[in-house]
MARSENU-662213 format. One record per atom (N, C-alpha, C, CB): residue number from 1; residue in one letter; atom name; x, y, z. Coordinates in Angstrom, 3 decimals, always signed. Glycine has a CB too. Layout:
! residues N
ATOM   num   residuo   atomo          X          Y          Z
ATOM   NUM         A      CA          X          Y          Z
...
END
This chain:
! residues 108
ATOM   num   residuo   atomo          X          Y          Z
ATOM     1         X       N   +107.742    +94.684   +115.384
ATOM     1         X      CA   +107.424    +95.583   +116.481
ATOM     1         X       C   +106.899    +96.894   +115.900
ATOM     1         X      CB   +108.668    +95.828   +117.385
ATOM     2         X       N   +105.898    +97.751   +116.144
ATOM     2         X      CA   +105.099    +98.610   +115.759
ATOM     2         X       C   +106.087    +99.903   +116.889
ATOM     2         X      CB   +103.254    +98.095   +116.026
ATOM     3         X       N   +106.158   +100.842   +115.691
ATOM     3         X      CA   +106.495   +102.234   +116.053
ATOM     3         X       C   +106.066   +102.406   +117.924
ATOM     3         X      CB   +105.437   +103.390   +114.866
ATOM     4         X       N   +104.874   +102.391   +118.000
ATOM     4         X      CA   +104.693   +103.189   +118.979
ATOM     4         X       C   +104.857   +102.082   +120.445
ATOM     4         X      CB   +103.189   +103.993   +118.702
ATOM     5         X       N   +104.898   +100.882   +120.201
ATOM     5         X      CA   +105.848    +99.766   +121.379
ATOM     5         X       C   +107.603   +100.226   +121.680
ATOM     5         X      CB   +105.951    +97.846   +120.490
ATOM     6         X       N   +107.861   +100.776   +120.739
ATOM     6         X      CA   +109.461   +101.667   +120.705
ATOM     6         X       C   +109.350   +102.812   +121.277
ATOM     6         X      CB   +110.112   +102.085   +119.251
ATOM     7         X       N   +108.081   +102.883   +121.572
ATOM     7         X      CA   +108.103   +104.480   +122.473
ATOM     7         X       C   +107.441   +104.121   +123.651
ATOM     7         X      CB   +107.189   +105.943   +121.738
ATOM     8         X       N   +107.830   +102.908   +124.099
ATOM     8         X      CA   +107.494   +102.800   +125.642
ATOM     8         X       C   +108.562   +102.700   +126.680
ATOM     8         X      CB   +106.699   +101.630   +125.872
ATOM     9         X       N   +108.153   +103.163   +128.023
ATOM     9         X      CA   +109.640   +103.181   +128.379
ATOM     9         X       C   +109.647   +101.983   +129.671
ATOM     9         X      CB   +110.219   +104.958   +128.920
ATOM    10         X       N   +108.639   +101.348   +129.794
ATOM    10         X      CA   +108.319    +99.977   +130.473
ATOM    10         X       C   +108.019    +98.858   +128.971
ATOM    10         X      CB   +106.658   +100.203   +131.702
ATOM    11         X       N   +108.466    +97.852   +129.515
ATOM    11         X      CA   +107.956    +96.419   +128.654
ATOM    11         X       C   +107.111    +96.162   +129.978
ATOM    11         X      CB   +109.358    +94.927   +128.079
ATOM    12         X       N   +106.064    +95.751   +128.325
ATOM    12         X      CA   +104.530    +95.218   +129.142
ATOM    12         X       C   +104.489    +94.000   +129.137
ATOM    12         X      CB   +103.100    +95.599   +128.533
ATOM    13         X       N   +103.666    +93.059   +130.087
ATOM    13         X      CA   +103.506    +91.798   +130.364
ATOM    13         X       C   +102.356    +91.583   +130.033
ATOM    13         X      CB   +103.760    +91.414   +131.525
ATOM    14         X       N   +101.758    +90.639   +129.517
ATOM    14         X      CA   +100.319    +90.274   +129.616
ATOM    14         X       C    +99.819    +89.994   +130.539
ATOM    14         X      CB    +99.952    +89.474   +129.046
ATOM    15         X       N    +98.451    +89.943   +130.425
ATOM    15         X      CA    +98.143    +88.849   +131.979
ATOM    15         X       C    +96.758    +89.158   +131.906
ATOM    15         X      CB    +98.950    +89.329   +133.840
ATOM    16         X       N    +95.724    +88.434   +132.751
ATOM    16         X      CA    +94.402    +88.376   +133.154
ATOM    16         X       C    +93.626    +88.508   +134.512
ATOM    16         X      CB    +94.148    +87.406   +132.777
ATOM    17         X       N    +94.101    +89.299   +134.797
ATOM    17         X      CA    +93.859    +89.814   +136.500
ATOM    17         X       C    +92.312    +90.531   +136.682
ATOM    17         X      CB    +95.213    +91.229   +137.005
ATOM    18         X       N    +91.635    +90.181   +137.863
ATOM    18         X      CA    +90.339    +90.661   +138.118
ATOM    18         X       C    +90.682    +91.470   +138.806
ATOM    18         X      CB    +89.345    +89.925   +138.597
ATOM    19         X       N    +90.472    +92.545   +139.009
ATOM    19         X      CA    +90.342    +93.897   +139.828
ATOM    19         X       C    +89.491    +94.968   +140.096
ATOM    19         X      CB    +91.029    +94.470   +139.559
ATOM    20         X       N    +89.329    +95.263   +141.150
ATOM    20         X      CA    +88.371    +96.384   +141.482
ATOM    20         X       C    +88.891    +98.027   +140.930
ATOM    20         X      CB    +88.225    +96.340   +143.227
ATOM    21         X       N    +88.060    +99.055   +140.729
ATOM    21         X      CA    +88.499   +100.284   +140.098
ATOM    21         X       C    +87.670   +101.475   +140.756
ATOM    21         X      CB    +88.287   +100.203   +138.487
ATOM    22         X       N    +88.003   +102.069   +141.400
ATOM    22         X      CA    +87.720   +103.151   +142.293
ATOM    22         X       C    +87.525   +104.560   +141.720
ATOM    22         X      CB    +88.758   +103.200   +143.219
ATOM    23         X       N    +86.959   +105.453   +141.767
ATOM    23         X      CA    +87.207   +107.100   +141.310
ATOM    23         X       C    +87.967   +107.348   +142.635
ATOM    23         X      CB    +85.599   +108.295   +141.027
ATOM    24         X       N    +89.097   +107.662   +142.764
ATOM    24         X      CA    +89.982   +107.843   +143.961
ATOM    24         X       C    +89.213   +109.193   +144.945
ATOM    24         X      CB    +91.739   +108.260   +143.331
ATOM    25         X       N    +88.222   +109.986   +144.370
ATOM    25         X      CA    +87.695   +110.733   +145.647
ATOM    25         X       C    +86.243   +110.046   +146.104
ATOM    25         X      CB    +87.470   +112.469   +145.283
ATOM    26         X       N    +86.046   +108.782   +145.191
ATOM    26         X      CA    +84.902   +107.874   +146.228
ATOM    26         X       C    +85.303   +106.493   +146.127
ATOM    26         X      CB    +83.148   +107.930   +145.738
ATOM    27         X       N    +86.192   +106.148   +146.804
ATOM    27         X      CA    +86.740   +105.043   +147.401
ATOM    27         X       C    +85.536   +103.727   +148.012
ATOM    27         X      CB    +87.637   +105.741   +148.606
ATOM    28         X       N    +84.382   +104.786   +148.225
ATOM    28         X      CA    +83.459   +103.478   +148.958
ATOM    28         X       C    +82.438   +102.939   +147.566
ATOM    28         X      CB    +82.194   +104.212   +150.615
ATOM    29         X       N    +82.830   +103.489   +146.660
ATOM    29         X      CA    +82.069   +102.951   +145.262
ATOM    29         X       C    +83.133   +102.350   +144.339
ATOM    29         X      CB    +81.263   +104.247   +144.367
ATOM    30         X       N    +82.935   +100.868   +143.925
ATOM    30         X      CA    +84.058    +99.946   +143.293
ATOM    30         X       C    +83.557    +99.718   +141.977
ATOM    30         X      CB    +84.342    +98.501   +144.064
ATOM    31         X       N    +84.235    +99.371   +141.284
ATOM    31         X      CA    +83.801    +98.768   +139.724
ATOM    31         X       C    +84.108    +97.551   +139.384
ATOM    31         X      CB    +84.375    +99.448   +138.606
ATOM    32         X       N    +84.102    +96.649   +138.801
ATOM    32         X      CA    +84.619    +95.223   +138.327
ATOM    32         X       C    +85.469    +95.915   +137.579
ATOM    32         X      CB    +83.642    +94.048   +137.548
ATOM    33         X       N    +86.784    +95.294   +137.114
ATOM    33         X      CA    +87.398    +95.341   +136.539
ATOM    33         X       C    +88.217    +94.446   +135.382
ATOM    33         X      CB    +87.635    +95.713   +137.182
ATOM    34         X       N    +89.373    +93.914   +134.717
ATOM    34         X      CA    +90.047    +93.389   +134.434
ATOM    34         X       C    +91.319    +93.873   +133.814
ATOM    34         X      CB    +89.472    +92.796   +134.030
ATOM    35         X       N    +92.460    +93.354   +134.925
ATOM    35         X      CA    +93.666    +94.190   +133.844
ATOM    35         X       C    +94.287    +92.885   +132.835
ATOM    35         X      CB    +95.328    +95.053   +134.994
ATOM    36         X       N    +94.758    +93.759   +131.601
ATOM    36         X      CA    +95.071    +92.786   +130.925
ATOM    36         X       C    +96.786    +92.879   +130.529
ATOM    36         X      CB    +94.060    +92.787   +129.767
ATOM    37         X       N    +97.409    +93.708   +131.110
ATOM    37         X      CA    +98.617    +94.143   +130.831
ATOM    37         X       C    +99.017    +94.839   +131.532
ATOM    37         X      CB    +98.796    +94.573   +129.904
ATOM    38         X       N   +100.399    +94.916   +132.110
ATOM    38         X      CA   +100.880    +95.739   +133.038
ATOM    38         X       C   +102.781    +96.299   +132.695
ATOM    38         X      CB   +100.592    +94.779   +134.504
ATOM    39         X       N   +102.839    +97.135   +133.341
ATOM    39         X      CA   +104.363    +97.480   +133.827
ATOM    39         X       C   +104.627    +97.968   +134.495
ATOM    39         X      CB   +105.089    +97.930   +133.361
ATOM    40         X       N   +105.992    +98.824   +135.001
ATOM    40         X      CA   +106.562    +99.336   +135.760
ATOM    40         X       C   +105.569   +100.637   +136.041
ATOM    40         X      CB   +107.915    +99.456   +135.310
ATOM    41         X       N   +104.761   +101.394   +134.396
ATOM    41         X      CA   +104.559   +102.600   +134.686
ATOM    41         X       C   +103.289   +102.642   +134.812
ATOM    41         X      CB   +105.050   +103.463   +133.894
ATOM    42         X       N   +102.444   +101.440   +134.104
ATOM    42         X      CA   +100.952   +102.030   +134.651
ATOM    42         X       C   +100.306   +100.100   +133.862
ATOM    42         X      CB   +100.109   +104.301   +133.488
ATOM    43         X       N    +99.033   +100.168   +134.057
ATOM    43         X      CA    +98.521    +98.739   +133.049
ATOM    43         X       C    +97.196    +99.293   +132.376
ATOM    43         X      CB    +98.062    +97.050   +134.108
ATOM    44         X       N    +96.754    +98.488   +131.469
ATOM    44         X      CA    +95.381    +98.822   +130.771
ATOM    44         X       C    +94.607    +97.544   +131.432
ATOM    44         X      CB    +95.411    +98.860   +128.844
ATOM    45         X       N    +93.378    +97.792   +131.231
ATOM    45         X      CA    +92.242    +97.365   +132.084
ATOM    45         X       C    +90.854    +97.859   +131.684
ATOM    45         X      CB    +92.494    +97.809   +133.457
ATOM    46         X       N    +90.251    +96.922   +131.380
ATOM    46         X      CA    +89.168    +97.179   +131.086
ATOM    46         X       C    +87.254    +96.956   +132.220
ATOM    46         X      CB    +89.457    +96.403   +129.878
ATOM    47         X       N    +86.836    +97.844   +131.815
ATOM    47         X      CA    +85.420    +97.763   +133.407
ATOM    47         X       C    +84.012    +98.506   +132.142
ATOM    47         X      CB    +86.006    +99.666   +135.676
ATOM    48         X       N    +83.619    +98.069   +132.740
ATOM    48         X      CA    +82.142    +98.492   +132.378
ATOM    48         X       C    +81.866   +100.148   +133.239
ATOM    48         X      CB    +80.891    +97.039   +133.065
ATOM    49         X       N    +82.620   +100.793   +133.995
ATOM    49         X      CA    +82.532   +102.100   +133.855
ATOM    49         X       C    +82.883   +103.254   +133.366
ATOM    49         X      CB    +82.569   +102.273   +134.366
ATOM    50         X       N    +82.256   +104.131   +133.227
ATOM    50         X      CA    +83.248   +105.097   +132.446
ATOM    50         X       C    +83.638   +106.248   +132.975
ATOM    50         X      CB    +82.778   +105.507   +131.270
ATOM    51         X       N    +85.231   +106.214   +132.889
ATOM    51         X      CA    +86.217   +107.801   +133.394
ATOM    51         X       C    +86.940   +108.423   +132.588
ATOM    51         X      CB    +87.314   +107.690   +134.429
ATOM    52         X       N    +86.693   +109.203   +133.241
ATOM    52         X      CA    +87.358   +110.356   +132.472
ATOM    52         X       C    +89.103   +110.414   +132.318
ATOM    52         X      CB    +86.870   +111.702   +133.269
ATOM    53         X       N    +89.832   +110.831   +131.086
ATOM    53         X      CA    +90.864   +110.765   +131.110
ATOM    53         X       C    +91.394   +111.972   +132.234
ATOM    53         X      CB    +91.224   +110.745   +129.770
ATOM    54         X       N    +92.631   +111.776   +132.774
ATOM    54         X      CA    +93.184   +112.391   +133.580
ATOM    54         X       C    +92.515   +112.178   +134.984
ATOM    54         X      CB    +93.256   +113.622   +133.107
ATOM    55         X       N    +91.292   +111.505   +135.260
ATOM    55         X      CA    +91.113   +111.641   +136.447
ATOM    55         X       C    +91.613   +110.432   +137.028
ATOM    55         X      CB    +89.858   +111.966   +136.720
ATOM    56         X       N    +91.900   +110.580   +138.518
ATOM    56         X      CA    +92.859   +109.691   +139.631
ATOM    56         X       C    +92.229   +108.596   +139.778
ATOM    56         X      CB    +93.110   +110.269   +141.121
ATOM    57         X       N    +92.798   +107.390   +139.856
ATOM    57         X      CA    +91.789   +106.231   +140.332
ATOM    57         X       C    +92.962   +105.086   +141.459
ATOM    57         X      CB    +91.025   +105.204   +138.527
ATOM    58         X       N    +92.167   +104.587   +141.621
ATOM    58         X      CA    +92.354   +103.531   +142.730
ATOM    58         X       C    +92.012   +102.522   +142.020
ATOM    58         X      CB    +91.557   +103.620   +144.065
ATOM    59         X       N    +93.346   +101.438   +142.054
ATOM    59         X      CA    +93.110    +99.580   +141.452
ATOM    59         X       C    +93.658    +99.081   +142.553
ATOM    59         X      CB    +94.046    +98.836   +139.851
ATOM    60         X       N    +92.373    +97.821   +143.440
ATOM    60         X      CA    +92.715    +96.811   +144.221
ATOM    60         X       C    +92.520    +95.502   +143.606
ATOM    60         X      CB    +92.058    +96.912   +145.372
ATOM    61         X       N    +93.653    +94.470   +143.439
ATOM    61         X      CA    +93.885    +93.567   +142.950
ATOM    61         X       C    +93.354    +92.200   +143.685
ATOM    61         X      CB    +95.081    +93.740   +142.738
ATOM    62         X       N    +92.352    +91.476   +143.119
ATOM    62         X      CA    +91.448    +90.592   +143.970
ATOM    62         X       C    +92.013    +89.597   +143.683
ATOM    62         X      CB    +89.988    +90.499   +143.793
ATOM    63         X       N    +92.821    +89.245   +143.497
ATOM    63         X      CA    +93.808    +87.999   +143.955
ATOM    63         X       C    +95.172    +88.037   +144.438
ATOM    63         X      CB    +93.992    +87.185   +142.942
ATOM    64         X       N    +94.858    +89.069   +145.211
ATOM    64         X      CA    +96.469    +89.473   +145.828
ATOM    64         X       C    +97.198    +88.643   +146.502
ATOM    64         X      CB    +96.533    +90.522   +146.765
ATOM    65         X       N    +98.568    +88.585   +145.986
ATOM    65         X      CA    +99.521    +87.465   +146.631
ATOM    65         X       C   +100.876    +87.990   +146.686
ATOM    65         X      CB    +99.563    +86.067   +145.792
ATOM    66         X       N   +100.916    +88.557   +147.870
ATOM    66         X      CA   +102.591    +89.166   +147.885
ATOM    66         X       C   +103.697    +88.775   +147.479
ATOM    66         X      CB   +103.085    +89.316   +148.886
ATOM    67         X       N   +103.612    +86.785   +147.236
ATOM    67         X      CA   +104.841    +86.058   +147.073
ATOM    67         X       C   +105.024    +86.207   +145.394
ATOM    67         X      CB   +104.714    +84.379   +147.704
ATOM    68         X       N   +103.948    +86.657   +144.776
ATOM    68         X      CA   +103.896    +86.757   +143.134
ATOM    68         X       C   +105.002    +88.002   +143.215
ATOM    68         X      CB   +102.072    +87.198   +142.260
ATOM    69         X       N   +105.150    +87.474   +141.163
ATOM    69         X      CA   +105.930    +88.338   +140.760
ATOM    69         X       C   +105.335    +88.947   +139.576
ATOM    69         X      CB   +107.148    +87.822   +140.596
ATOM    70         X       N   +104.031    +89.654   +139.523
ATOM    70         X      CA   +103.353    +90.027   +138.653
ATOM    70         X       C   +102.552    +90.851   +139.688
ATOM    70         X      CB   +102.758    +88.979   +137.751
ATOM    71         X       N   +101.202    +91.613   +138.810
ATOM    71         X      CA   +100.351    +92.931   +139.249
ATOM    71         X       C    +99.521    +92.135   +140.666
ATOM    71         X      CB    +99.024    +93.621   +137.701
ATOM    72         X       N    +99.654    +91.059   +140.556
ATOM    72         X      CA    +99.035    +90.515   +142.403
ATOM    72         X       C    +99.974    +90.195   +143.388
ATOM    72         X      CB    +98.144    +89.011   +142.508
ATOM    73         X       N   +101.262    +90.823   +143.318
ATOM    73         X      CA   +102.252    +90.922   +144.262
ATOM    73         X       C   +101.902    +92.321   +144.890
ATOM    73         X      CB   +103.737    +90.776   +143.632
ATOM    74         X       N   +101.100    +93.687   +144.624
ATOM    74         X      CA   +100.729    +94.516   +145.500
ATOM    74         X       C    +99.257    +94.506   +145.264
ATOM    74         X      CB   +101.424    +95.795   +145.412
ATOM    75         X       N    +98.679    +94.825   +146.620
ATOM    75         X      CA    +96.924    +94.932   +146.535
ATOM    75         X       C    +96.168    +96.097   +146.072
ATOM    75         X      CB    +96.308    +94.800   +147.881
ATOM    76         X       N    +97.229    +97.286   +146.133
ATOM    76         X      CA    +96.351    +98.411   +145.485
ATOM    76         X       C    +97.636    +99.024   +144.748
ATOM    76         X      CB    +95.409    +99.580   +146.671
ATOM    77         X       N    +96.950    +99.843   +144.127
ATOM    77         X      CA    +97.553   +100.738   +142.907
ATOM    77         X       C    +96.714   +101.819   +143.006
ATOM    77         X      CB    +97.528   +100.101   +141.343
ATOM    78         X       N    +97.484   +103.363   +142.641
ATOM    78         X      CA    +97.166   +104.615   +142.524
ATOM    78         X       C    +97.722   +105.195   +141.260
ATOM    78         X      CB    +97.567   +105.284   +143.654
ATOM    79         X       N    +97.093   +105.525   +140.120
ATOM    79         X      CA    +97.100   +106.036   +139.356
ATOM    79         X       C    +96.056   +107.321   +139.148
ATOM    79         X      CB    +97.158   +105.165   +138.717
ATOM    80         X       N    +96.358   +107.275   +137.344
ATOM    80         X      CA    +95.961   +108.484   +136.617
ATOM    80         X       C    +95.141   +107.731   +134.989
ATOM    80         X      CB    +97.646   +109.608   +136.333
ATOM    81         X       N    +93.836   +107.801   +135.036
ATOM    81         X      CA    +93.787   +107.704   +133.294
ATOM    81         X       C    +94.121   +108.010   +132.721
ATOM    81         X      CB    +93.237   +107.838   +132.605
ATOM    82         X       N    +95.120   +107.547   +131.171
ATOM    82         X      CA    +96.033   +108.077   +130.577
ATOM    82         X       C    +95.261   +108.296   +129.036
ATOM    82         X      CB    +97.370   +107.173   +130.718
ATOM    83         X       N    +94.750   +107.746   +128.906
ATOM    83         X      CA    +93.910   +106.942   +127.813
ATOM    83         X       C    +92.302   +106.330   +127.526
ATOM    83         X      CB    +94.557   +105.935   +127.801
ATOM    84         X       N    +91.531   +106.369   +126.986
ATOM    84         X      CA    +90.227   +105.257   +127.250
ATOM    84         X       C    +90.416   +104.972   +125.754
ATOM    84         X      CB    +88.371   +105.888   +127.869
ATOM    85         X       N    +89.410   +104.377   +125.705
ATOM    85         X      CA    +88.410   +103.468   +124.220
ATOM    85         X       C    +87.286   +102.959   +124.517
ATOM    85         X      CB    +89.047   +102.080   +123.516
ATOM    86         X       N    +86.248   +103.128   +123.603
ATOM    86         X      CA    +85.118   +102.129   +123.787
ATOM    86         X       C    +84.903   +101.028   +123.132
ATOM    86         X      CB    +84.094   +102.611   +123.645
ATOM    87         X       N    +84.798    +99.381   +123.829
ATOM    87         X      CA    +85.089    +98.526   +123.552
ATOM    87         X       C    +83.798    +97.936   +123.212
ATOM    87         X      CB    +85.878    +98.093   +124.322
ATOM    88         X       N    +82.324    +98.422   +123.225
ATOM    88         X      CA    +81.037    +98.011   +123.022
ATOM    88         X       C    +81.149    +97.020   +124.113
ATOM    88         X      CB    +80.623    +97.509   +121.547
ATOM    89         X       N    +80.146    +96.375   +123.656
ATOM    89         X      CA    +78.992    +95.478   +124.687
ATOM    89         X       C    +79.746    +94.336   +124.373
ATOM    89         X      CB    +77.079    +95.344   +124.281
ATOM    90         X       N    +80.428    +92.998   +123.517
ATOM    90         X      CA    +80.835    +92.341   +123.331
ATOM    90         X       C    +82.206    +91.782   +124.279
ATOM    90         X      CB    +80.747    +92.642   +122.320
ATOM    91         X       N    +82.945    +93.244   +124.499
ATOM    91         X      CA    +83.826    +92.805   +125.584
ATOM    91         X       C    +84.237    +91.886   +126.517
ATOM    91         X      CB    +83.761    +93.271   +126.063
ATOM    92         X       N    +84.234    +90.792   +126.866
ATOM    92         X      CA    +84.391    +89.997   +128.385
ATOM    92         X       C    +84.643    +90.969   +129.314
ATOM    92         X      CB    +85.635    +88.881   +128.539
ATOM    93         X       N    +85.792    +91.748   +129.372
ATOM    93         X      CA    +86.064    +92.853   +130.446
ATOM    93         X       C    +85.363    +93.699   +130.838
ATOM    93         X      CB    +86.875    +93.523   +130.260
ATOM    94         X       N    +84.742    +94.410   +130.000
ATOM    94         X      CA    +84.270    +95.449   +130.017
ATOM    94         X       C    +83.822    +96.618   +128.779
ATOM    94         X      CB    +85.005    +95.751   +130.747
ATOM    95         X       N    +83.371    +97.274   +128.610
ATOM    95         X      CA    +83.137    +98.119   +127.552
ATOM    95         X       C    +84.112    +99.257   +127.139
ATOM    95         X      CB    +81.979    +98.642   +127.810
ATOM    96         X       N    +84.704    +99.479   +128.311
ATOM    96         X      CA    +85.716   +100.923   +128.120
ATOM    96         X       C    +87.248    +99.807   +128.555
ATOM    96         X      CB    +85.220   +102.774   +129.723
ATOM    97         X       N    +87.915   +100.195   +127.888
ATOM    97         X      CA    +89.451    +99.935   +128.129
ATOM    97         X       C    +89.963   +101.666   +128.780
ATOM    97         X      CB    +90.388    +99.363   +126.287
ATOM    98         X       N    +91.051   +101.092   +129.618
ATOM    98         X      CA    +92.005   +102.345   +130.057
ATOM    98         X       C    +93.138   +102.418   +130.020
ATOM    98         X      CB    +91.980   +102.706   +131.114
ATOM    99         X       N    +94.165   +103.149   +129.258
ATOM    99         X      CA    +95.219   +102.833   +129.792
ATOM    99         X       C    +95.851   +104.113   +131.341
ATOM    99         X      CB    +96.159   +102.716   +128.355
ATOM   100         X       N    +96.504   +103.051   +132.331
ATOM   100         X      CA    +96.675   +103.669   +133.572
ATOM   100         X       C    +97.729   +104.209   +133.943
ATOM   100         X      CB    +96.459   +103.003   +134.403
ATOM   101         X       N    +98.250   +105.053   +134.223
ATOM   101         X      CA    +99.675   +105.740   +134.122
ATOM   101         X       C    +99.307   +105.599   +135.890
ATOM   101         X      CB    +99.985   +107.653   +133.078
ATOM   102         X       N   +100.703   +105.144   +136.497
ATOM   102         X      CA   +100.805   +104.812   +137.792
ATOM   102         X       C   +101.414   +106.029   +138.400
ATOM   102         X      CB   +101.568   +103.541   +138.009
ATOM   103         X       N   +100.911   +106.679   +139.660
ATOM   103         X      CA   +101.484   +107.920   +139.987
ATOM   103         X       C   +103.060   +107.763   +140.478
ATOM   103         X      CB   +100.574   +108.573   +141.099
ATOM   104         X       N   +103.469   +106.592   +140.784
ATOM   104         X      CA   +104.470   +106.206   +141.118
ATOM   104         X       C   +105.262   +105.064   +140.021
ATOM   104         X      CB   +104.142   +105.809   +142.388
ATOM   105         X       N   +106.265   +104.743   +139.689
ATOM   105         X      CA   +106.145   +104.009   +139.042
ATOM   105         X       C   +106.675   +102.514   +139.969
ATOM   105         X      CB   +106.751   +104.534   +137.841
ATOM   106         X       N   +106.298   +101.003   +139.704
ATOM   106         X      CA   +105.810    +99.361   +140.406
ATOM   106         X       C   +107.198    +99.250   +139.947
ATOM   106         X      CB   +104.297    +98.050   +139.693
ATOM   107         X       N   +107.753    +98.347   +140.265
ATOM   107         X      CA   +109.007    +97.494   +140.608
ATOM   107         X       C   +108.380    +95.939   +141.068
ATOM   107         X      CB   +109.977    +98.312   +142.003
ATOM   108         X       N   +108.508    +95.354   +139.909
ATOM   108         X      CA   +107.964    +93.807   +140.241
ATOM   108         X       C   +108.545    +92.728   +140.572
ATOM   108         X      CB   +107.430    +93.294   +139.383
END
């Protein structure tokens, strides 16, 4: 286990979820997405757009299924960029990774 997995205060899950990604003050403009990991406090996800750290975003989960017990048991999410990287052109997901700090923290 690497130092900085000891400094998390959610355990992360993997996973492969398609999702949409919003700038939370233009809601009517979406992004493709993909999250690839999640927890209680936020997930990383990667899109072919690029934001800025700290700014607010909106994740709606396109295979939403309330009866799940993973990130498609709720349809949207409100966060904060916590993090980016640039992942180049090679990506499947996307070019920029994020990690998402949830303004609230998920209970799954």
């Amino acid at each position: 286990m690497s130092p900085y997995s000891e400094q998390r205060k959610y355990i992360r899950v993997e996973c492969n979820n398609p999702a949409y990604v919003y700038r939370y003050e233009d809601q009517g403009l979406y992004y493709n997405a993909s999250m690839y990991n999640y927890s209680s406090g936020g997930n990383y996800l990667a899109s072919d757009e690029k934001m800025d750290i700290g700014q607010q975003v909106y994740i709606r989960i396109k295979n939403y299924d309330q009866a799940s017990k993973g990130p498609e048991k709720y349809e949207n999410y409100t966060g904060y960029v916590k993090w980016s990287t640039e992942l180049g052109t090679s990506h499947p997901g996307g070019r920029y990774g994020y990690g998402i700090e949830y303004a609230e923290p998920i209970y799954y």
